[in-house]
N, C-alpha and C positions, 0 to 999 in steps of 0.2 A: 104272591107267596104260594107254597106247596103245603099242603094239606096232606097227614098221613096217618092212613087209621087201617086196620083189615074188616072194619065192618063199613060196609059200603054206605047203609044209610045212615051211619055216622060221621061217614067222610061229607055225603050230601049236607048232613044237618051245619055243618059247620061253614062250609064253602057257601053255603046259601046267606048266611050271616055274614061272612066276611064280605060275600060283593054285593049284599046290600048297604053297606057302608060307604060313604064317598072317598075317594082314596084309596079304597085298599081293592085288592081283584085277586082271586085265585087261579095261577095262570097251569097248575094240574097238580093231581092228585095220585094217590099210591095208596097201595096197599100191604106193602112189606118194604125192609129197610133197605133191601137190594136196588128197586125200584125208586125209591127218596135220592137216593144215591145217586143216581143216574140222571134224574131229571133235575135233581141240584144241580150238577157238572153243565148241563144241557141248559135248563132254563134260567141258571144264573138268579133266583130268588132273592130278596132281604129276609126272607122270615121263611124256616119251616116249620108248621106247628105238626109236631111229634108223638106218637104213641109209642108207650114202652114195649109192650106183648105184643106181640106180630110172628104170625109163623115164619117159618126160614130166619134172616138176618134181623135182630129183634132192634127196636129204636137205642137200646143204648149201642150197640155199634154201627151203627148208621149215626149217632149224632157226632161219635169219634171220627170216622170217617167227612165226613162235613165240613167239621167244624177246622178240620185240620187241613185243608187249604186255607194259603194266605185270603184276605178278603172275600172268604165264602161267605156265606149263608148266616145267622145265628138260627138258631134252632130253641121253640120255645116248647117244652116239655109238657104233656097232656098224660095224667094217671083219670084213674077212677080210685085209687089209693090214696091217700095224703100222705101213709109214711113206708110206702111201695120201696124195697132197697133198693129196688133198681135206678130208683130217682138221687139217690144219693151218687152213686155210678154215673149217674148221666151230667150231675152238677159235675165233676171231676173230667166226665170224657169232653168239657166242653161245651155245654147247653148254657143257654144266657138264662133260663124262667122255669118257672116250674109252677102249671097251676092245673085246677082237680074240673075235670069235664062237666062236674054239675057246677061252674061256676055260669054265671048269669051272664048272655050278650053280651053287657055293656061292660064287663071285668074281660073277657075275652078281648072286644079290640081293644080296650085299653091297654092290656098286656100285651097286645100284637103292638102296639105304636109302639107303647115303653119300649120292646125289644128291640122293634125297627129302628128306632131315635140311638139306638148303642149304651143302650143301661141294662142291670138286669132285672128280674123281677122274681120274687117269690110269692107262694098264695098267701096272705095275709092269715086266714083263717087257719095256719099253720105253719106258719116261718118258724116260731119260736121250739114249738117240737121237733120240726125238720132242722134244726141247727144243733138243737139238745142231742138229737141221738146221732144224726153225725157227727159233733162233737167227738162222742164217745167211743166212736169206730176210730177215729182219724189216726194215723201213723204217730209215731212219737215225732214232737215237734224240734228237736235237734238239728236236725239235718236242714230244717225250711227255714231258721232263723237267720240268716244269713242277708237276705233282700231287703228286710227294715232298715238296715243299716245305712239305708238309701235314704232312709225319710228324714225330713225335718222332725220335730218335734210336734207340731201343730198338726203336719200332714199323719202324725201317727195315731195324735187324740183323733182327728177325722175319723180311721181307721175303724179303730175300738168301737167308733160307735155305729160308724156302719155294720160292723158285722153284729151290733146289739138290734139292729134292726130299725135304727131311726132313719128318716127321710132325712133328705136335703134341711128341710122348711126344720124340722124337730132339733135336728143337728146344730142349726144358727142360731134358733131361740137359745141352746143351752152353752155354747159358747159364749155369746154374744154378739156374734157377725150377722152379715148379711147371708143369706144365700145363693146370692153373685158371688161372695167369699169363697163359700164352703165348696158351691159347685169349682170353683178352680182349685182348692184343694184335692177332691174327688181327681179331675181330669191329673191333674200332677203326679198323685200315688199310684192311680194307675197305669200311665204312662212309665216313671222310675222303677215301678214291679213287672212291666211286659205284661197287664192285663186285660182282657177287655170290657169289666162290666165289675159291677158291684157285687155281684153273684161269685165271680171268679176271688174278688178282695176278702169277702166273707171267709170264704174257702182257706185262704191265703193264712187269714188273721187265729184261726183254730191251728191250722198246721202248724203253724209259727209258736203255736204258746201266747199270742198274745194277748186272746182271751179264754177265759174257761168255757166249761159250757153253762154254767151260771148264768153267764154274760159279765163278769165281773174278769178284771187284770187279772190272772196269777197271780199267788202270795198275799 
């Protein structure tokens, strides 16, 4: 993975953690989003973990840029903000995660694999505000209605509740399925909407109208 901060002993603190870990390895580092850019193309990563604020080329157009090659990179969003606009930008230009630099090691590579493995992830400690007030920004949802029309009925309830912020496991208990279920559910909606991640279906399910920022249907 690529590491990308403009404070250098922030880039070390992080890279020090990640190849302490087995399995994971930082194969180079940046300091602005020109630089991320370039060693994506070059070093071909699964994961860059991302800073917004960066002099020159700032992390949200570097994660656009990235993410917008076929089978590039996912890019997993790093604030010192929890409700930083710019992270709302960056969930939209394409970022799989979005979590807040004083999160703890063991949240860090967890959130490195989640992204790695092709899910997405938000900081827990703030999903629910970071959905609320983008909610509230979002475009009128007219124009994005159009793609559910793809879904089953089953694969729409899934939907709903992914963007309420239930897991897999949460998702099954209140259905009634399995989680072998649900996760084929998941991989289906995503696939018939062109999306990559749970992060993007979120996104998706507000544009759309299909949930408020409540977390509840419309109407």
């Amino acid at each position: 993975m690529i590491v990308v901060d403009d404070q250098a002993v922030v880039r070390a603190g992080f890279a020090a953690i990640v190849d302490a870990e087995p399995g994971l390895t930082v194969v180079a580092e940046a300091g602005d989003g020109a630089t991320a850019v370039s060693l994506a193309a070059a070093e071909k990563p699964d994961v860059v973990l991302m800073d917004i604020r960066m002099p020159g080329m700032d992390g949200l157009t570097a994660t656009r840029l990235i993410t917008e090659t076929p089978g590039g990179p996912r890019v997993l969003v790093l604030t010192t903000f929890d409700l930083d606009e710019y992270v709302y930008e960056a969930l939209r230009a394409g970022a799989s995660g979005f979590l807040l630099k004083d999160a703890r090691p063991e949240e860090l590579l967890s959130a490195i694999r989640v992204v790695a493995d092709g899910d997405g992830i938000l900081a827990p400690a703030v999903t629910r505000r970071l959905i609320d007030t983008f909610a509230r920004s979002a475009p009128p949802a007219s124009s994005a209605a159009g793609p559910l029309g793809r879904l089953t009925q089953r694969e729409r309830e899934v939907l709903l509740k992914i963007a309420s912020g239930l897991t897999n496991a949460e998702i099954a208990a209140e259905l009634g399925v399995t989680t072998g279920t649900v996760k084929s559910h998941v991989n289906a909606l995503l696939s018939k909407l062109g999306l990559r991640d749970r992060v993007q279906a979120t996104i998706l399910a507000y544009d759309t109208g299909l949930i408020s920022p409540r977390g509840v249907p419309p109407g």
